[in-house]
C-alpha positions as CSV (number, residue, x, y, z in Angstrom):
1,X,100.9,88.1,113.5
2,X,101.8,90.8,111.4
3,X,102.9,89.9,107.9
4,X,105.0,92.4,105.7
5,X,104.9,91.8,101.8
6,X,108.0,93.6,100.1
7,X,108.0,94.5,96.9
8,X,110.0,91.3,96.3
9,X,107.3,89.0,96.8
10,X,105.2,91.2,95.0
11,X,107.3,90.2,92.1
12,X,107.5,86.9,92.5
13,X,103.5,87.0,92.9
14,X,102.7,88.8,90.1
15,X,104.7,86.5,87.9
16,X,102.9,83.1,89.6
17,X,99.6,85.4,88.0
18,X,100.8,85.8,84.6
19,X,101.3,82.1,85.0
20,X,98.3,81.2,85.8
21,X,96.4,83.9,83.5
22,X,98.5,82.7,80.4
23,X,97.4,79.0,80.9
24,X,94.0,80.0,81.2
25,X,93.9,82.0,77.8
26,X,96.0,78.8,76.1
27,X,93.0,76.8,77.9
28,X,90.3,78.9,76.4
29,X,91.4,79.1,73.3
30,X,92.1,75.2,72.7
31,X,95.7,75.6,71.5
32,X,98.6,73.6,72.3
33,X,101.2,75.8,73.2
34,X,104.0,75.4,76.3
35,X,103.6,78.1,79.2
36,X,107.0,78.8,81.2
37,X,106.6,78.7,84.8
38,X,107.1,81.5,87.2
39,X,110.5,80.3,88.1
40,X,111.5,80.3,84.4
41,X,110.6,83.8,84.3
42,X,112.6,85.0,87.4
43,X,115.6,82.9,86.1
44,X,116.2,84.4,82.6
45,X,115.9,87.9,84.4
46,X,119.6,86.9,84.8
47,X,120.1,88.0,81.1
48,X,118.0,90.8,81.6
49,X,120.0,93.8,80.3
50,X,119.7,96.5,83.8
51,X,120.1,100.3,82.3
52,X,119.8,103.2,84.6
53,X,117.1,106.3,83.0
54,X,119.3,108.3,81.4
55,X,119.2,112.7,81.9
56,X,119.6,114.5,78.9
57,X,121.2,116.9,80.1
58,X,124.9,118.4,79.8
59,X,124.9,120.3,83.1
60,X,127.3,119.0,85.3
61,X,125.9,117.0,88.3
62,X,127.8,116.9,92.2
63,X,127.5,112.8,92.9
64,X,127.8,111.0,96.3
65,X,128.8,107.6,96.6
66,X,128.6,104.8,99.2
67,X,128.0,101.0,99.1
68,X,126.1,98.7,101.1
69,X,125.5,94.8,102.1
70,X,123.3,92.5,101.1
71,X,122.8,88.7,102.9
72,X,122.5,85.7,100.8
73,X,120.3,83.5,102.0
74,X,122.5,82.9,105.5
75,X,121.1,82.1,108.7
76,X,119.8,84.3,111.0
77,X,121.1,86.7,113.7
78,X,119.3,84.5,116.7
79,X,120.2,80.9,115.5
80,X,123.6,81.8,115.2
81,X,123.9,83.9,118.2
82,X,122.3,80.9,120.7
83,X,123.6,77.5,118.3
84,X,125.9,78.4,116.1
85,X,126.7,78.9,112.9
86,X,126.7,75.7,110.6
87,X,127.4,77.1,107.2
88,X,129.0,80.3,106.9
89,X,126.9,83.5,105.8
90,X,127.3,84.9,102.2
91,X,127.4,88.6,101.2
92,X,126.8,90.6,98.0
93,X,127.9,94.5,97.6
94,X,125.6,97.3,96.0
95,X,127.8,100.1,95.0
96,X,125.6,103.1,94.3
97,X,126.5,106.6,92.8
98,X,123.2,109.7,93.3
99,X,122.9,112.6,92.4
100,X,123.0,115.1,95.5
101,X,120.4,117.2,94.5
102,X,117.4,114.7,93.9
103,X,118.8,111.6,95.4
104,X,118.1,109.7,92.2
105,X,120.5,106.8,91.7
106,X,122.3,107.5,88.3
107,X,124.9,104.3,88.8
108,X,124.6,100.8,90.5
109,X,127.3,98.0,90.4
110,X,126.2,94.6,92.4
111,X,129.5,92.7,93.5
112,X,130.7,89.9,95.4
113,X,132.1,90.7,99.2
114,X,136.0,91.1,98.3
115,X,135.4,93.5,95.6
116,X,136.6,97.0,96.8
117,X,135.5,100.6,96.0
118,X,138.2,101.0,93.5
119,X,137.8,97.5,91.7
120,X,134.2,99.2,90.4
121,X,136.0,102.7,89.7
122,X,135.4,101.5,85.6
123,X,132.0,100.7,85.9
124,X,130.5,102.9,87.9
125,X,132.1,106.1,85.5
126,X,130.9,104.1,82.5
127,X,127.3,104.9,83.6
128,X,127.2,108.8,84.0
129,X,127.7,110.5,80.7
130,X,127.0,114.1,82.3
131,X,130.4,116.2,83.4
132,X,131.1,115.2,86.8
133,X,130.9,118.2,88.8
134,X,131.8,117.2,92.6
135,X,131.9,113.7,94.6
136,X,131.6,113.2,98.1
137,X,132.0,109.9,99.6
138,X,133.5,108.2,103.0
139,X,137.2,107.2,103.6
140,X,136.5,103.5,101.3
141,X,136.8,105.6,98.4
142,X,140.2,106.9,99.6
143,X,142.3,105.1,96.5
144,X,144.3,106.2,94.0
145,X,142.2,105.0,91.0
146,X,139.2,107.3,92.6
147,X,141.4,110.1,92.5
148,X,142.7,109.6,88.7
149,X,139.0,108.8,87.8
150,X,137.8,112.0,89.2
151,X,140.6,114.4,89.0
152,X,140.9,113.9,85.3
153,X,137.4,115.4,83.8
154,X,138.3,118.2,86.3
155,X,135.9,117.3,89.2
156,X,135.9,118.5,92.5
157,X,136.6,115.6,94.9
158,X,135.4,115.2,99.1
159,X,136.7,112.4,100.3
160,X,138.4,111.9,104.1
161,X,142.0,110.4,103.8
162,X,142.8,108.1,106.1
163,X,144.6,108.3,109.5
164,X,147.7,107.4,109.1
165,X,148.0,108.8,105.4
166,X,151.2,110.4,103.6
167,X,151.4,113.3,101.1
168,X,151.6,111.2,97.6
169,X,153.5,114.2,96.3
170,X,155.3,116.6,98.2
171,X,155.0,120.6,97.4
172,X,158.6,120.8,95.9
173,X,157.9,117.9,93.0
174,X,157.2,118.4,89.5
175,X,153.6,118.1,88.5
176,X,150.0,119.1,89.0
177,X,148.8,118.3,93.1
178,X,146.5,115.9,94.0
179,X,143.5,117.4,95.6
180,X,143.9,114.8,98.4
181,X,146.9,116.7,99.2
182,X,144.7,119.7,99.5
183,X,142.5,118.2,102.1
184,X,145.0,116.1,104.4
185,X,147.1,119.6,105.1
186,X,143.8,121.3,106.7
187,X,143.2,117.8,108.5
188,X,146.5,118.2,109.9
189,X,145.7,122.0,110.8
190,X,142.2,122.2,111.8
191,X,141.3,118.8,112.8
192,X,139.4,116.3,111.0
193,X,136.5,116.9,113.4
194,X,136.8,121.2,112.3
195,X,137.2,120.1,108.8
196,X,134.4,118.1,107.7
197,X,131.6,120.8,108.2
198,X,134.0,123.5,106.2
199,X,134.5,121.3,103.7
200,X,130.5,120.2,103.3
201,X,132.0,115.9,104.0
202,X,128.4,115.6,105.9
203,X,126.9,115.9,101.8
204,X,128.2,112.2,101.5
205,X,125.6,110.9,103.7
206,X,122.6,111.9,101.2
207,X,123.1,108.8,100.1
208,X,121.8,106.4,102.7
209,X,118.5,107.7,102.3
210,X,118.4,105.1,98.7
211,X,120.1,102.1,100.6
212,X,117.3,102.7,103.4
213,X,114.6,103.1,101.0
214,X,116.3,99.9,98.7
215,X,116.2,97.6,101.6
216,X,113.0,98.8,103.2
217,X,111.4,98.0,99.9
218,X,112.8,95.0,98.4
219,X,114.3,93.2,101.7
220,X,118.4,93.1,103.4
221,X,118.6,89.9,101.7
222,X,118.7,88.4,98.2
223,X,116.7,85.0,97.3
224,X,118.6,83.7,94.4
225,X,121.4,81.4,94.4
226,X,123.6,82.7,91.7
227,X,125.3,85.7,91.5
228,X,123.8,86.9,88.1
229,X,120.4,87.2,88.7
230,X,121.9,88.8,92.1
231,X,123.3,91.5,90.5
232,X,120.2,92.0,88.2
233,X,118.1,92.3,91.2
234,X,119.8,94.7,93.2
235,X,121.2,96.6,90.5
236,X,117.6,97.6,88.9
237,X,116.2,97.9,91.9
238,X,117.2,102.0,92.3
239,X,114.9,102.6,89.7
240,X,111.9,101.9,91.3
């Protein structure tokens, strides 16, 4: 049987050593001091404070975003495909913004399931202090608040409106254009199939390559109970 160890149990292994070690050094040297156990440890890495390295740098950076789902401890794809389900399955949402050119994750927000893209609009920006230069991300991220977010600094924006959307402002209005505006018109013209290569929309997708590498790493699904140490898990986990 083959047995894969994730960086996950890693964790949780290295902190049953420091345990252990930790005892044996109060042991040795005859003092009477407490020694938290392992699962003290992992618990009051909900409090941990989770910060992103930091690029000092004011060059403006082209971001792509995308989010992904993580299982709470629900049950599996085989029980409940041949018995059932008996308690319903649980879902938490990573939203990640990278930067396109090294793939490094500069912004991570951990959520419950019903949060959308634009409910994290505020904390995701509150991460990247460099100029944003240009964002690409899929159809989610089609929201006004996106838009305002993006639009103001002066970035350049890639995102796929969609099918059944309406001009927000029509050509004889007062007032600056959106940029959606600017990409529905050649949708209409071209083809949304014609457009996505001219417009470089396939640049969005350089950012699977960190939920693949996240989940290949640390596990698809999340072994605490609560939601804090939830979102301190997957939200430091970019960084390694």
């Amino acid at each position: 049987m083959q047995c894969v160890l994730t960086l996950r149990a890693v964790y949780h292994l290295a902190l049953r050593a420091a345990q252990g070690l930790t005892h044996s050094v109060v042991t040795l040297l005859q003092v009477s001091l407490p020694v938290p156990t392992y699962s003290t440890l992992a618990r009051r890495g909900a409090r941990s404070e989770v910060a992103l390295s930091r690029f000092a740098s004011s060059t403006p950076v082209p971001l792509v975003l995308d989010s992904s789902g993580c299982k709470v401890y629900g049950e599996g794809e085989w029980k409940v495909r041949h018995h059932g389900w008996s308690k319903r399955r649980t879902w938490r949402k990573l939203h990640l913004g990278g930067e396109e050119a090294t793939g490094a994750s500069v912004a991570a927000v951990a959520s419950e399931a019903g949060v959308t893209e634009d409910d994290v609009v505020p904390d995701l920006g509150a991460q990247e202090a460099r100029p944003i230069q240009h964002v690409s991300a899929d159809g989610a991220y089609d929201k006004r608040k996106w838009y305002e977010a993006l639009e103001a600094p002066g970035a350049r924006v890639t995102i796929p409106p969609r099918r059944d959307a309406k001009i927000w402002q029509q050509g004889n209005r007062a007032g600056v254009p959106w940029q959606r505006e600017e990409t529905l018109r050649p949708i209409r013209r071209l083809g949304r199939k014609r457009w996505k290569p001219e417009a470089g929309y396939h640049r969005r997708s350089l950012a699977e390559p960190a939920f693949f590498g996240l989940k290949t790493l640390f596990g698809a699904t999340l072994r605490s109970r609560n939601f804090a140490p939830q979102a301190t898990d997957r939200s430091c986990a970019p960084q390694h």
